[in-house]
Backbone as a ProteinNet text record, in pm:
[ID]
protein_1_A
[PRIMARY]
XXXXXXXXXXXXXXXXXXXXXXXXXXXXXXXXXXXXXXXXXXXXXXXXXXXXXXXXXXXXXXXXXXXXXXXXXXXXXXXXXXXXXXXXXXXXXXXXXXXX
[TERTIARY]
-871.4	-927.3	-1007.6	-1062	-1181.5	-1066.5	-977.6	-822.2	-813.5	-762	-751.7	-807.6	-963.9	-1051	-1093.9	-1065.3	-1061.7	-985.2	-842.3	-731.1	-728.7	-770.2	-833.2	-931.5	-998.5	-1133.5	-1043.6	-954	-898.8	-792.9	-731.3	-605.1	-640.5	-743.2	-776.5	-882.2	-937.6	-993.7	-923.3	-812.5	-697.6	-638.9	-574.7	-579.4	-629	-722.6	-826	-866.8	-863.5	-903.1	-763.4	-656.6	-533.9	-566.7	-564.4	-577.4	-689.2	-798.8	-935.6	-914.8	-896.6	-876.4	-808.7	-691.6	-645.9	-732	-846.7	-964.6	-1020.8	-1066.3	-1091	-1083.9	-917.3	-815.2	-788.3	-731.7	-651.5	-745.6	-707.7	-804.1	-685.2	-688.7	-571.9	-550.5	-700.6	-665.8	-578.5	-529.6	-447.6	-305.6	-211.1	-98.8	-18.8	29	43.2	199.6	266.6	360.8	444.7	548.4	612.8	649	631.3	678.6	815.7	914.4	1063.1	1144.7	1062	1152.2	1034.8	1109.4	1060.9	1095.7	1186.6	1251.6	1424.2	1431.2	1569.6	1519.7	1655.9	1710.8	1624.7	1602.6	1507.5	1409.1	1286.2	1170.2	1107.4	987.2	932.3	884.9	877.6	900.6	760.3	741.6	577	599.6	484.7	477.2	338.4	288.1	214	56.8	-18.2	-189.9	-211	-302.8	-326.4	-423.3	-400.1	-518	-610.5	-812.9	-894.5	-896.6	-1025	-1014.5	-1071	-1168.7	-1196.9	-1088.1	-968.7	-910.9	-798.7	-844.6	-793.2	-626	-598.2	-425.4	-345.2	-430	-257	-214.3	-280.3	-123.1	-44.3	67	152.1	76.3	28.6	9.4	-125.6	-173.9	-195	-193.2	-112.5	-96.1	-181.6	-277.6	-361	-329	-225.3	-243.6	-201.7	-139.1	-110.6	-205	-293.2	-334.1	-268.8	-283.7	-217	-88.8	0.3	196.4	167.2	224.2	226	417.1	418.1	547.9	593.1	620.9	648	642.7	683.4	613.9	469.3	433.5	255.1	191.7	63.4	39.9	21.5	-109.7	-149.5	-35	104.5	210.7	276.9	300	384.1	303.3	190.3	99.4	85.8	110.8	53.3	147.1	288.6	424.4	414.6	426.8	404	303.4	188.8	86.6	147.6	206.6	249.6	387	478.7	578.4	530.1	445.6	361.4	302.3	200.3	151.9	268.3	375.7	473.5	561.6	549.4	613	536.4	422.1	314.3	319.7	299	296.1	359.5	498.4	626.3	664.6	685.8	734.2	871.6	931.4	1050.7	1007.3	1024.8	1022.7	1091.5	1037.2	1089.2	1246.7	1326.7	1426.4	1448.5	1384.8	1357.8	1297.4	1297.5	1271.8	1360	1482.6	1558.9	1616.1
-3319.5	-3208.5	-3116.3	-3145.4	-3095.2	-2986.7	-3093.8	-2948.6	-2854.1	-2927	-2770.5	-2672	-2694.2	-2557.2	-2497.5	-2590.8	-2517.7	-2423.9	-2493.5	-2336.5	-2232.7	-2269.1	-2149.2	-2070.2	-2099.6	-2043.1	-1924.8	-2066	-1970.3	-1840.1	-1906.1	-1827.9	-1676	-1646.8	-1503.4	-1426.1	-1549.9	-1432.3	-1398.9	-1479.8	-1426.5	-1287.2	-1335.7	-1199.5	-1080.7	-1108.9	-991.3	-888.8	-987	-993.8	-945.9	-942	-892.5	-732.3	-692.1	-589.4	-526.4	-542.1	-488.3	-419.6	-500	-473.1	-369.7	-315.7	-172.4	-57.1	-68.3	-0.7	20.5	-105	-115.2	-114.1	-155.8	-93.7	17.4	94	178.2	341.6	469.3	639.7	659.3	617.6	716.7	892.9	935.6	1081	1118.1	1032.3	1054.5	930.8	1059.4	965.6	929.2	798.5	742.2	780.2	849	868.7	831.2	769.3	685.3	767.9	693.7	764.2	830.1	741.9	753.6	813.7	881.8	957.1	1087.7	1168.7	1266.8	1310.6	1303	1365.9	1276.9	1238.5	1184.9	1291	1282.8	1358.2	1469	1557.7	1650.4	1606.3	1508.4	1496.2	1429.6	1462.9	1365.5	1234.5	1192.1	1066.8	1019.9	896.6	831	695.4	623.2	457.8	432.9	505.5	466.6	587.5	493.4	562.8	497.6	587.6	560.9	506.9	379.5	282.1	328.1	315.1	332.7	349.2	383.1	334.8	221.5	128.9	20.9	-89.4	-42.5	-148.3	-182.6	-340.7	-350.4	-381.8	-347.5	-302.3	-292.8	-175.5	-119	-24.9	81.3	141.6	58	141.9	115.4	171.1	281.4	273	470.5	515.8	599.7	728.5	811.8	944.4	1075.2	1093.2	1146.2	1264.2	1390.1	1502.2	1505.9	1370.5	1344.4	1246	1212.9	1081.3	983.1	873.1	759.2	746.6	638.6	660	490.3	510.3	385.7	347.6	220.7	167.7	42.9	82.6	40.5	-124.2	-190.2	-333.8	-361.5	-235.7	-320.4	-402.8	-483.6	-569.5	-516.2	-434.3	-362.1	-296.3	-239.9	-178.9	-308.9	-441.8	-554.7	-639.8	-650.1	-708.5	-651.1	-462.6	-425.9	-324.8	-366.7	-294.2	-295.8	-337.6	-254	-102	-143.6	-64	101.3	51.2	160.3	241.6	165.9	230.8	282.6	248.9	311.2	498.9	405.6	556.3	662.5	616	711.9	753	717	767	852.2	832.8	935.8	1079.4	1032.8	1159.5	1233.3	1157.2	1233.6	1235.7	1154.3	1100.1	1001.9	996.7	923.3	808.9	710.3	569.4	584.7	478.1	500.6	396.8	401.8	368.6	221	124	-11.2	-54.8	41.4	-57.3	15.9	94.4	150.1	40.4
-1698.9	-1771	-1679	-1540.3	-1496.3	-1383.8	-1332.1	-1292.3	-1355.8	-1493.1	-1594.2	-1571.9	-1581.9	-1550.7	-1452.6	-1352.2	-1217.7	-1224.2	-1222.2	-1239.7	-1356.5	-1438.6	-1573.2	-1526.3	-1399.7	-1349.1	-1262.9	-1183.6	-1006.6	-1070.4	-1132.4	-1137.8	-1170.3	-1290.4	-1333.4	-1221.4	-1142	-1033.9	-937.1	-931.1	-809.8	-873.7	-1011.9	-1069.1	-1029.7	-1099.4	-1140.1	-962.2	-864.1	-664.3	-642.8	-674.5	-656.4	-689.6	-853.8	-936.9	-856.7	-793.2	-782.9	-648.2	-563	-417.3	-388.5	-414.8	-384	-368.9	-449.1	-482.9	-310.8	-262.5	-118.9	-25.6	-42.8	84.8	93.8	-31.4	7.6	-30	2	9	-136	-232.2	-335.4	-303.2	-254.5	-226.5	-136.9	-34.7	63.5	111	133.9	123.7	323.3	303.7	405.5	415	492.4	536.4	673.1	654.3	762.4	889.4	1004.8	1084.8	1168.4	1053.4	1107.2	1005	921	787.3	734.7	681.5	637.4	495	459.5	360.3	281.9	142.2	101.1	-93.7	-39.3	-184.9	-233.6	-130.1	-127.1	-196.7	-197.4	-180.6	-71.2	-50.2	115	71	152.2	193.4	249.5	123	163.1	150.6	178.6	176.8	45.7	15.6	-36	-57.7	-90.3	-52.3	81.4	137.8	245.3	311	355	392.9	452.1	419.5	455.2	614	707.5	877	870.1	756.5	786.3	774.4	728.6	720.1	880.8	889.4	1042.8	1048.4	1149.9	1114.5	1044.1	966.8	867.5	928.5	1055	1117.2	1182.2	1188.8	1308.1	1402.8	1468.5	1592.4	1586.6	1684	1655.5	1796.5	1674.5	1762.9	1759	1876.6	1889.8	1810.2	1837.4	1744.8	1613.6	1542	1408.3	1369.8	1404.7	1370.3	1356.7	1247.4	1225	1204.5	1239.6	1174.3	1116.7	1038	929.5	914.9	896.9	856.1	747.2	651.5	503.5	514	684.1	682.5	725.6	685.2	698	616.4	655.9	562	421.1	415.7	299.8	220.5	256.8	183.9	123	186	158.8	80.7	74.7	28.8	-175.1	-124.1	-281.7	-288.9	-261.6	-294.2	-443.5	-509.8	-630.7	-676.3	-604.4	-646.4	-545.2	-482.6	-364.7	-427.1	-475.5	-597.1	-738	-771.6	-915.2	-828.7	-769.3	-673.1	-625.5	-587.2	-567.2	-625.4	-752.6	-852.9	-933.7	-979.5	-1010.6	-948.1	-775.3	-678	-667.6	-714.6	-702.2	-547.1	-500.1	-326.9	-339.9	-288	-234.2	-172	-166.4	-119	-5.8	114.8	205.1	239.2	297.9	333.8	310.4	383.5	313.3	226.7	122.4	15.3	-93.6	-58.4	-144.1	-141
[MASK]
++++++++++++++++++++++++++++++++++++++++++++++++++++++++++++++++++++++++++++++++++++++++++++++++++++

C-alpha cells in the first residue's frame, strides 16, 4: 500500500514537471529556426520556441553574425516535441524535415 502512494505522489509531479518546464526552457516570444532549411510548401521553416541563453546546449553551434543555429535533434526540441508541434502550428511554421 505505501508503493501505491509513492507512485500516486511521483507520477503527477512528473506530470505536472513535464507540463511546467517549457515555461523555463523555452522564450515563446521567439522562434528557433534550423540551420539547414528555410522554407517547404511555401511556409518557413522552424523547430520550435526558442530556447532561453541559460539553457546549456540547446544550440547547435553559434554564428557570430546570426547568432545561434539550432537542429530539430536537440535535447530541449526531442525532449518537448510535442510542445514544439503545437507551437508551430499556432505560429503557422512548417516543421522541419525530420520530423515530417
Amino acid at each position: 500500500m505505501r508503493h501505491i502512494r509513492k507512485i500516486g505522489f511521483w507520477i503527477p509531479l512528473c506530470v505536472a514537471a513535464y507540463l511546467l518546464l517549457p515555461i523555463v526552457i523555452f522564450n515563446f516570444s521567439e522562434v528557433a529556426v534550423p540551420f539547414d532549411e528555410e522554407t517547404h510548401a511555401g511556409r518557413e521553416v522552424a523547430i520550435g520556441p526558442r530556447p532561453r541563453d541559460r539553457v546549456p546546449w540547446a544550440a547547435n553551434g553559434f554564428d557570430i553574425p546570426g547568432g545561434y543555429d539550432y537542429a530539430p535533434d536537440g535535447w530541449p526540441f526531442v525532449v518537448w516535441k510535442p510542445v514544439c508541434l503545437i507551437y508551430l502550428k499556432l505560429k503557422g511554421y512548417e516543421a522541419p524535415a525530420e520530423w515530417r
